[in-house]
VOGU-3710 file (C-alpha; in Angstrom, 3 decimals, decimal comma):
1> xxxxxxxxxx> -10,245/10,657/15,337  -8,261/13,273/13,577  -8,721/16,449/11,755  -10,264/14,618/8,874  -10,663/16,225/5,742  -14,854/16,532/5,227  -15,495/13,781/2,754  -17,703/14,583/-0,168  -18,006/11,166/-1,918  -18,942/10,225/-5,594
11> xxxxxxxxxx> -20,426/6,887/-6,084  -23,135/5,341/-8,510  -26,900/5,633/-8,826  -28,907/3,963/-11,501  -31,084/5,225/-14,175  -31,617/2,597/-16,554  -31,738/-0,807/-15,291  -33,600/-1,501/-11,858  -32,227/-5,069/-11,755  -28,830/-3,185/-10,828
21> xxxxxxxxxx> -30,168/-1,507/-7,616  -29,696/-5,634/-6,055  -26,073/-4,859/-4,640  -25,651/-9,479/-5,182  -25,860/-8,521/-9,509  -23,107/-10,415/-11,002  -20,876/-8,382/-14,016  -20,772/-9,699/-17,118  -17,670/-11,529/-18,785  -14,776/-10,317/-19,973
31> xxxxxxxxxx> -15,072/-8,472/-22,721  -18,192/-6,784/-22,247  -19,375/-3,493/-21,535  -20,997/-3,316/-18,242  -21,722/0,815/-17,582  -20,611/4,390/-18,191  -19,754/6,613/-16,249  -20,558/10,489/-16,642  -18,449/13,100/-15,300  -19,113/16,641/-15,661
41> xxxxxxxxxx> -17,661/17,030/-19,504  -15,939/13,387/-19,929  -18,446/9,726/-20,459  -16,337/7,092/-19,483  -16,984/3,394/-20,966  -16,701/0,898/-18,091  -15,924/-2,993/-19,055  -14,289/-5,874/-17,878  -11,015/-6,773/-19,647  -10,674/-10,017/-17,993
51> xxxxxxxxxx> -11,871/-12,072/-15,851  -11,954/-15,762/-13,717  -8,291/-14,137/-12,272  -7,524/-14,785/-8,251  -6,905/-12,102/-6,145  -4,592/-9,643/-8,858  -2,466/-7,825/-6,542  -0,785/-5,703/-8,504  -1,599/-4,162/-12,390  0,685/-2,104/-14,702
61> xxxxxxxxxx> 1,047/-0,923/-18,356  4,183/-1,665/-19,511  5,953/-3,121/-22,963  4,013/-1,899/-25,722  0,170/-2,764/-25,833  0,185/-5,058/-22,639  -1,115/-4,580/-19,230  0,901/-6,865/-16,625  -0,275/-8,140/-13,440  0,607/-10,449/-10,351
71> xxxxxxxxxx> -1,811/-12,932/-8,785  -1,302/-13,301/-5,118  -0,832/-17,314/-5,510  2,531/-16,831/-7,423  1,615/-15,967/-10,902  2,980/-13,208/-12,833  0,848/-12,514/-16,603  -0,028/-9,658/-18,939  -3,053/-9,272/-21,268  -2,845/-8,033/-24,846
81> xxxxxxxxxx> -4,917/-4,862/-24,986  -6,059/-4,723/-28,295  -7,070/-8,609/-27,986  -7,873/-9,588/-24,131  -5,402/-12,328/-24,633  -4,168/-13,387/-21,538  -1,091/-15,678/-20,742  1,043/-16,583/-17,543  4,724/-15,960/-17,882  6,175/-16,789/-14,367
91> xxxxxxxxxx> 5,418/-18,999/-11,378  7,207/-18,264/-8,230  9,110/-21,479/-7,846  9,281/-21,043/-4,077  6,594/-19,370/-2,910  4,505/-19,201/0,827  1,153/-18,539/0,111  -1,511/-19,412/2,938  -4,154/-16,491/3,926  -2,004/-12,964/4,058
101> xxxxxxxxxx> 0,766/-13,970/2,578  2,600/-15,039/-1,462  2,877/-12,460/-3,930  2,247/-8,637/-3,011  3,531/-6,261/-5,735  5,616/-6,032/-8,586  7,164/-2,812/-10,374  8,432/-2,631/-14,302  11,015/-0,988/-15,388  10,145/2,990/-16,847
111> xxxxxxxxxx> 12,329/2,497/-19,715  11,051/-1,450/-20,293  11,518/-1,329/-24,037  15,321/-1,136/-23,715  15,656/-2,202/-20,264  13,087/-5,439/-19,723  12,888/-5,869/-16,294  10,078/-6,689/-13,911  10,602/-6,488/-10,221  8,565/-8,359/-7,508
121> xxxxxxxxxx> 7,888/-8,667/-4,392  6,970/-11,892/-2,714  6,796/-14,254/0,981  8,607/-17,309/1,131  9,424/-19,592/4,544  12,662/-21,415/6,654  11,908/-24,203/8,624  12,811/-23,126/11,939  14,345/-25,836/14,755  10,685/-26,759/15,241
131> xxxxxxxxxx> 10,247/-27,481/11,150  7,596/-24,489/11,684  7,212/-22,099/9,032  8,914/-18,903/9,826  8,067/-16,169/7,119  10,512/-13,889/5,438  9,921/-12,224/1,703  12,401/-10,694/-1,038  12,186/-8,880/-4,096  13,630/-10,409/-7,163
141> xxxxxxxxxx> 14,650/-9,144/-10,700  13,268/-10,998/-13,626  14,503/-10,598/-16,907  12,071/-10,700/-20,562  14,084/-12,348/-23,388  12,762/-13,583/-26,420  9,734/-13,722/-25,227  10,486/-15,577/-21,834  10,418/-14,185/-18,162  12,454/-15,099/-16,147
151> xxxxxxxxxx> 16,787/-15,514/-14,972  15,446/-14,044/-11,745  18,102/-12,407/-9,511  17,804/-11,390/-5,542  18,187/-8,082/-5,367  16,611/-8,043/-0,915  16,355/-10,798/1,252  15,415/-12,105/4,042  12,642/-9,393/4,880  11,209/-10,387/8,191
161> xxxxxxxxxx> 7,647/-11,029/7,964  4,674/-13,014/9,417  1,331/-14,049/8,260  -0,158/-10,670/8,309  0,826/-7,049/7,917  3,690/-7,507/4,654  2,603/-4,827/3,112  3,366/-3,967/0,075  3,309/-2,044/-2,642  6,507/-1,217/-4,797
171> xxxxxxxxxx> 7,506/1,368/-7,576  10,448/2,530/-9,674  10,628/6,482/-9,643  11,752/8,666/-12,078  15,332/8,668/-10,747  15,621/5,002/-10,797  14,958/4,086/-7,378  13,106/1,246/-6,380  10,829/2,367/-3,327  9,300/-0,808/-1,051
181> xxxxxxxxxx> 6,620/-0,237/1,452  6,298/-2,972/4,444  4,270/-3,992/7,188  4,545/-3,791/10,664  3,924/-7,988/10,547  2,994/-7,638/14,450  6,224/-6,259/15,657  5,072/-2,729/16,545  7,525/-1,681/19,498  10,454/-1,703/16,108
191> xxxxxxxxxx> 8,136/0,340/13,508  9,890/3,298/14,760  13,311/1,836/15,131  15,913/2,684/11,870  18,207/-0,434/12,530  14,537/-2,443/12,063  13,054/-3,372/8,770  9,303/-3,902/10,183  7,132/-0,819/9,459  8,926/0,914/7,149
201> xxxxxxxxxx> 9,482/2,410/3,352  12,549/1,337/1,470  15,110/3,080/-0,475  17,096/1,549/-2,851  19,312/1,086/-6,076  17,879/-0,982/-9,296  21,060/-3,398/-8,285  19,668/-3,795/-4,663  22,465/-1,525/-3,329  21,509/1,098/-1,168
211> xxxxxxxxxx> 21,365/4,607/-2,236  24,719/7,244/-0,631  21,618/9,800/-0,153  19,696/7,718/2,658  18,813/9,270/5,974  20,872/6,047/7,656  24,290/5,415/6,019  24,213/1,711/4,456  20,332/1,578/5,620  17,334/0,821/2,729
221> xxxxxxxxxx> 14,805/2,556/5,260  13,826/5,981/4,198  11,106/6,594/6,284  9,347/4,643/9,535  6,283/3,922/12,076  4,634/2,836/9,537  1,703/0,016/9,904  1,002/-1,666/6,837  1,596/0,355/3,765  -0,689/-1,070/0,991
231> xxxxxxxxxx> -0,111/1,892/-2,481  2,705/4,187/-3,816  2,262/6,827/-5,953  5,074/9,509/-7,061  4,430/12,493/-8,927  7,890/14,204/-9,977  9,632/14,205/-6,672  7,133/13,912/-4,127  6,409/10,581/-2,999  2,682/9,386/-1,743
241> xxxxxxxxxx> 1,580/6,423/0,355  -1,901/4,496/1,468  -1,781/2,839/4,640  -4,251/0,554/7,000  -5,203/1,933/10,591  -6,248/-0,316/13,279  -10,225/0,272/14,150  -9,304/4,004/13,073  -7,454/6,429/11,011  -6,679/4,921/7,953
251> xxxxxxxxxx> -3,865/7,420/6,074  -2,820/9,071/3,017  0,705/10,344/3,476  3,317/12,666/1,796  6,562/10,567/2,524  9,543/12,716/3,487  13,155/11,588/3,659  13,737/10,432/7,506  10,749/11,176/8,973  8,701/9,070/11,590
261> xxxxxxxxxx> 4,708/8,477/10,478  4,035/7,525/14,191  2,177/4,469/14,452  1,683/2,821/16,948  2,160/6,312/19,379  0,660/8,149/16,880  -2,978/7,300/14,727  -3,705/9,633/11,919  -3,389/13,271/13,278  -1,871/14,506/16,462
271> xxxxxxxxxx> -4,871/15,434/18,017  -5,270/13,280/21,245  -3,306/14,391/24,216  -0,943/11,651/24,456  -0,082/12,396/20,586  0,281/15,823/21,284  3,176/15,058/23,771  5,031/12,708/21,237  4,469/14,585/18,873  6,175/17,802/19,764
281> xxxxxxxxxx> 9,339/15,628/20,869  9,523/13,430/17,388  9,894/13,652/14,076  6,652/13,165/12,999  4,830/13,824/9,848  1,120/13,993/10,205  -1,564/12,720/7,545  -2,595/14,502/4,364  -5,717/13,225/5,185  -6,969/10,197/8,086
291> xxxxxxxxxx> -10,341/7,987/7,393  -12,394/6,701/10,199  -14,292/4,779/9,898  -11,760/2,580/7,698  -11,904/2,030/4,097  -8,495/-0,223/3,839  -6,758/1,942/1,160  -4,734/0,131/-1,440  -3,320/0,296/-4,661  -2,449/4,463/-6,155
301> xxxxxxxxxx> -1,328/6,145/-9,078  -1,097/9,566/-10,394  -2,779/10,590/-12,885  -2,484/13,694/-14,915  -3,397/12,826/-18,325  -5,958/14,714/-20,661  -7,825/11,724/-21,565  -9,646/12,492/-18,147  -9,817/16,276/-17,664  -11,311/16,451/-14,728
311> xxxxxxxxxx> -9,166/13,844/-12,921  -5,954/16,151/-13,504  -3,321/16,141/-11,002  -4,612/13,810/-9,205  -4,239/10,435/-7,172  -6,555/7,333/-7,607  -6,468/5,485/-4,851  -8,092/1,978/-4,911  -10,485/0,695/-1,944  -11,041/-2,441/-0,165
321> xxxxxxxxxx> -12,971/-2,094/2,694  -14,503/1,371/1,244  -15,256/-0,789/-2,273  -14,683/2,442/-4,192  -12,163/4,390/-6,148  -11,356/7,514/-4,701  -9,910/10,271/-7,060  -7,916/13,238/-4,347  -7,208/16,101/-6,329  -4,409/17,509/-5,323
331> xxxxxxxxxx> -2,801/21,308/-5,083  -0,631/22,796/-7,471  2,634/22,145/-5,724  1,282/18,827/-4,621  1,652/19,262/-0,912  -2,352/18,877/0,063  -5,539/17,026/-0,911  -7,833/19,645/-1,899  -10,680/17,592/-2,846  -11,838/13,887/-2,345
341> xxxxxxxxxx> -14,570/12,111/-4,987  -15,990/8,715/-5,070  -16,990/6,049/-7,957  -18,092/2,585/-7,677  -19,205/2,714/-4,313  -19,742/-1,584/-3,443  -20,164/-1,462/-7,943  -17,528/-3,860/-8,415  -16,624/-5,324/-5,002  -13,291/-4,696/-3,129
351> xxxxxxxxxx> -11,130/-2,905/-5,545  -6,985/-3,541/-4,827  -4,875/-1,653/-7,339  -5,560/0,839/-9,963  -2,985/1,403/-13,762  -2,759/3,668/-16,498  -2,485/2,524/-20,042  -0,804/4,383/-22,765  -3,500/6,452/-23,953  -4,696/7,770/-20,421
361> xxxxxxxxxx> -7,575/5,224/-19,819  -7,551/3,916/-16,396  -7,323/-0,159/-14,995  -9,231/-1,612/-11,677  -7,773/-4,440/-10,167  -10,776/-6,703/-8,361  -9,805/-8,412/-4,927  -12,991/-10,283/-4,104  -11,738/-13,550/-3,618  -9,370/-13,097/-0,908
371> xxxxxxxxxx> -12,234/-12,125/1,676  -13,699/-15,028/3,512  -17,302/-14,576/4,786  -15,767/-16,450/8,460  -14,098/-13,407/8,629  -16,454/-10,552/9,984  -19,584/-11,662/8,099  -21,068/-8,177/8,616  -18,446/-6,035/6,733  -20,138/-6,812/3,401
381> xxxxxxxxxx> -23,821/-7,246/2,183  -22,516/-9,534/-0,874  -19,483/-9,368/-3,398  -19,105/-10,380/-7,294  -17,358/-13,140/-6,936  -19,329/-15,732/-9,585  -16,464/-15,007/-12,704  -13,347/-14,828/-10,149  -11,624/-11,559/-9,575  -11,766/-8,950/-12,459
391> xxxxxxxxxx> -9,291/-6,215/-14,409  -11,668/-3,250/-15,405  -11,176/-1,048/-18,200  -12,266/2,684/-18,168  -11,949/4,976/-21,615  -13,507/8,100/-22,713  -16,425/7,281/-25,211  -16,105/8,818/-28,638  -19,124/10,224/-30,459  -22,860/10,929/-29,232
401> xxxxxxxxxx> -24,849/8,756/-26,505  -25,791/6,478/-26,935  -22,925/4,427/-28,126  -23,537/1,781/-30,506  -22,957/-2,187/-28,416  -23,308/-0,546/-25,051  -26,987/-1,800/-24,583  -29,054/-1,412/-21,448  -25,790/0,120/-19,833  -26,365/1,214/-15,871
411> xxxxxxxxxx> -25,022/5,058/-15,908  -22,884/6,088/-12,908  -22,387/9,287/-11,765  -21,322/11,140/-8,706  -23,163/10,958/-4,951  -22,829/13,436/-2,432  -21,945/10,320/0,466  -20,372/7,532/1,097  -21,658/4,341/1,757  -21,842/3,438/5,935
421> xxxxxxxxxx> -18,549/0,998/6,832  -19,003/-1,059/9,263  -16,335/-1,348/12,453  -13,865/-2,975/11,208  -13,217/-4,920/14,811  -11,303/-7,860/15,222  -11,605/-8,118/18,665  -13,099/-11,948/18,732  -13,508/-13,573/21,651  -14,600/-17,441/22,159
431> xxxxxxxxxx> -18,563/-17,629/23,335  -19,659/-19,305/26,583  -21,135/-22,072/24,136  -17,872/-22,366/22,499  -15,854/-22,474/25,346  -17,329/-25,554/26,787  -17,926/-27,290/23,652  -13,792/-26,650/23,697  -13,166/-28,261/27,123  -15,226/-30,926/26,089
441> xxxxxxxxxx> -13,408/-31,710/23,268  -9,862/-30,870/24,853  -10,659/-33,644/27,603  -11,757/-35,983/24,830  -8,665/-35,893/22,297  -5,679/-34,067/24,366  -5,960/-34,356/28,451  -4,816/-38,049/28,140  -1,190/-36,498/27,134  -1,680/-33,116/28,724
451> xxxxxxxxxx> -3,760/-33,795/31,842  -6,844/-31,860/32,759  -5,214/-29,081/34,331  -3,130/-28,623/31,042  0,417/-29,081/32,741  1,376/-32,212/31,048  4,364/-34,167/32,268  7,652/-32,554/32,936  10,269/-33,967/30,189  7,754/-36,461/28,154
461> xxxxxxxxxx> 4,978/-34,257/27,428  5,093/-30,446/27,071  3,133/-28,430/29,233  0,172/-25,781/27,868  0,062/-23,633/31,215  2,449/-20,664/30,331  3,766/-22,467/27,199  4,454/-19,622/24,406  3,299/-22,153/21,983  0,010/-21,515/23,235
471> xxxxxxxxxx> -0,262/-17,862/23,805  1,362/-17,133/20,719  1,133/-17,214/16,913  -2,199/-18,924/16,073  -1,241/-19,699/13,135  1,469/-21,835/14,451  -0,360/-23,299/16,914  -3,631/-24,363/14,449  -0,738/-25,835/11,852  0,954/-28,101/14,690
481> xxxxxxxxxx> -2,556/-29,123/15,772  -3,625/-30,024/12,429  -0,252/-31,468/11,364  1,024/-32,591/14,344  4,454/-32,757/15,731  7,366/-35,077/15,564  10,474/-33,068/15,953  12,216/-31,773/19,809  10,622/-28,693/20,925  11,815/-26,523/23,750
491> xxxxxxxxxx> 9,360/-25,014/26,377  10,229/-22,886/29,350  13,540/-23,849/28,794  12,959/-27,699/28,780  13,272/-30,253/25,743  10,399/-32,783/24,373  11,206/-35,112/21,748  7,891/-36,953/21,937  5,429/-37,153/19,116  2,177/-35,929/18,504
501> xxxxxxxxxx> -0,536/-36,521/16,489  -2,256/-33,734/13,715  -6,235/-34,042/14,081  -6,768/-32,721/10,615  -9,753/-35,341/10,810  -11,187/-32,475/13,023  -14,016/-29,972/12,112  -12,638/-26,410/11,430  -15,291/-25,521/14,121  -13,813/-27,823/16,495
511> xxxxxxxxxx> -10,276/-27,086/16,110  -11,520/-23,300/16,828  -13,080/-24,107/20,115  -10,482/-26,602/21,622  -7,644/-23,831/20,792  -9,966/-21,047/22,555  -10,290/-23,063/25,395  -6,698/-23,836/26,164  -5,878/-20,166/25,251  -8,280/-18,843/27,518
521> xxxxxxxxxx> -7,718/-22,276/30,318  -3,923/-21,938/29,856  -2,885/-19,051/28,248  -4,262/-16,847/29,803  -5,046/-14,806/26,591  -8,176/-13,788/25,089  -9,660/-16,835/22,754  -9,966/-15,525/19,669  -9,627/-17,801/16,437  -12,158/-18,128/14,365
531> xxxxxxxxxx> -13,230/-21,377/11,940  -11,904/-19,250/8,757  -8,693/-19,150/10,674  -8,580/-22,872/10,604  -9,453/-23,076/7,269  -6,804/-20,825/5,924  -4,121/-22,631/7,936  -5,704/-25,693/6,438  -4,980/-25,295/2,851  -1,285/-24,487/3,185
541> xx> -0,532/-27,935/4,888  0,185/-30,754/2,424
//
């Protein structure tokens, strides 16, 4: 769908060591050099400054000779560069971290030296009158003094979010403007909707206050219909951003002040005939360039150093899905991708944000670990995953090949195609087998309180037939299975203030299929959690 850009891709073949043509070959440990890379003038040394790290979503130079970064479960670090030494400076003291959700980005300030702040961007959760988790997420302003991080201040609150679709991805510009990208989280009728904070790109002040200059008077939102923004890049004034299609059109995008990106009406270019229509009527701002099929684009930077020559004036734009690093040259003024080049292609695994250090070299960002193989076991052959997730180091090589330490070294160099991506469908649906193995089940452990016919008893025990609670977040209905309940609840207008029992003794497998079957049985709604689903909802209960 769209009028896609032709892709010419750049990945990796192997002239040295056959052992690496096995896509399941495991990197080696931190420290060590693990390939170069040859561009047309420029070798590139490829290693692994760290390792045994979980899920780093965010990486970025900052403070002298130290590379920072934020693990997803709350943790906020930097390595030494010179050394590899690693330490942990900050735990989120009240983090929500379960599947999609916990830490998601984190910006530093341009002028750190003199101004030591670290901004970042995280989910945390309100009971609600049910004591179920309802998901919000802030950014907050931490302060480095004397060698401690920390005296962190609110600067946003109470972002409305959910257990998928956040975003985010978060950067300081060179007017001093903190820019915040977020997720639809589910709600896509108010993407498109200014007074709305789901789907959209903020705008504001260092202080949290919100900029005289924004399209909406006292409004953060600068920009919306926006999915789930994953990477932000600026380059002077213009601002860039990576988004996540459905099944389709994943996007790279120019963002302009006010202007609508069109999701859901609108998937990567205007080019069907119901887009045309909308289109012509709305604000909208089409694609610099639309993937399909989907390569889940993350983390960005620009880059326009001369360490790298021939990756001038241009954006690197870290892959997921597409397990690559994509390098989009850009025009003069900016305004168009001229060019698009792969490296890395399923190399190093899913790959979630991308840095530059002081002297031009470049910084991967690993994200193996937050992929369960529940989830669509086809997307991927295998992933590195033995030493954790990784932080990868790229530099030019001095002196002639080849260079002394760097062994039997696999060479990468450009390919003319990408690898083939599988559908990236979601679409579940319970089997036949499944479906009676949940009936079965759901007359064994829950028809004594509910009946057979799901209905329960009017007052004492809630019904499932057109309950909400069943045909609507799965993740709150697998937690109150699994945990149970013993608080009032309201359904269709009616209050229970019975108890009920969690069946964490349950097989993930088994909670699956009984929730199928009353979604399907009572729900009327299409059955379609999956064991991993269970099992992420799993860890987050006590």
């Amino acid at each position: 769908m769209g009028k896609h850009l032709k892709t010419w891709g750049v990945a990796l073949f192997i002239l040295t060591l056959a052992a690496a043509c096995n896509p399941g070959r495991e990197l080696p440990a931190g420290g060590s050099m693990i390939a170069q890379l040859e561009l047309d003038s420029t070798h590139l040394i490829i290693s692994t400054l760290a390792d045994s790290l979980v899920v780093p979503r965010d990486i970025a130079w900052g403070g002298g000779n130290y590379l920072w970064y934020c693990e997803q479960k709350g943790t906020i670090g930097r390595i030494h560069l010179p050394t590899g030494t690693r330490e942990i400076l900050w735990t989120v003291p009240d983090l929500y971290h379960r599947k999609s959700t916990g830490v998601f980005s984190m910006a530093l300030h341009p002028g750190f030296e003199k101004e030591p702040y670290i901004f970042v961007h995280y989910t945390y959760a309100k009971k609600d009158k049910a004591l179920l988790d309802q998901i919000y997420s802030r950014v907050v302003r931490l302060h480095w003094e004397n060698g401690v991080l920390g005296q962190a201040v609110t600067i946003l609150d109470a972002i409305p979010g959910n257990t998928y679709h956040n975003g985010s991805s978060m950067l300081i510009d060179e007017s001093r403007k903190l820019w915040l990208s977020l997720g639809d989280a589910g709600q896509t009728s108010q993407t498109q909707d200014p007074a709305s904070l789901y789907g959209k790109i903020l705008r504001i002040n260092l202080d949290g206050k919100v900029p005289d200059n924004n399209p909406y008077p006292g409004s953060p939102v600068w920009s919306t219909g926006h999915r789930n923004v994953q990477g932000l890049a600026s380059h002077g004034k213009l601002l860039y951003s990576s988004e996540h299609g459905p099944n389709n059109d994943d996007e790279l995008n120019l963002i302009e002040k006010g202007r609508n990106y069109g999701w859901p009406d609108v998937q990567g270019h205007c080019d069907l005939e119901s887009e045309l229509a909308y289109c012509k009527d709305s604000l909208i701002r089409e694609p610099l360039l639309a993937w399909t099929p989907t390569i889940a684009p993350a983390g960005m930077v620009y880059y326009n150093d001369d360490a790298i020559p021939e990756w001038k004036n241009s954006l690197l734009l870290a892959n997921l899905k597409g397990r690559a690093l994509r390098v989009l040259k850009l025009s003069e003024d900016g305004s168009r991708i001229e060019s698009e080049h792969l490296f890395f292609q399923k190399f190093l695994g899913r790959i979630r944000d991308v840095a530059i250090g002081p002297d031009g070299e470049v910084y991967l960002a690993t994200s193996n670990l937050d992929w369960h193989p529940g989830h669509q076991p086809w997307m991927y052959d295998s992933l590195p995953t033995a030493r954790g997730d990784r932080i990868i180091k790229m530099e030019p090589g001095k002196g002639n090949l080849p260079w002394p330490g760097i062994g039997e070294a696999i060479v990468l160099t450009e390919e003319t195609e990408p690898i083939a991506l599988e559908s990236e469908n979601f679409a579940f649906s319970a089997s036949e087998e499944e479906h009676a193995a949940g009936q079965k089940l759901y007359r064994m452990h829950c028809a004594s309180c509910h009946r057979a016919d799901g209905k329960g008893n009017i007052g004492a025990i809630p019904p499932l037939v057109q309950s909400e609670w069943v045909n609507g977040s799965t993740a709150r209905l697998i937690d109150i299975t699994l945990a149970g309940l013993n608080t009032p609840i309201e359904v269709n207008n009616v209050r229970y203030d019975g108890e009920m029992p969690g069946y964490k003794h349950l097989k993930d497998e088994e909670i699956r299929d009984i929730l199928n079957f009353i979604r399907v049985e009572f729900g009327k709604v299409n059955g379609n959690i999956i064991a991993a689903d269970v099992l992420h909802q799993r860890k987050g209960l006590p």
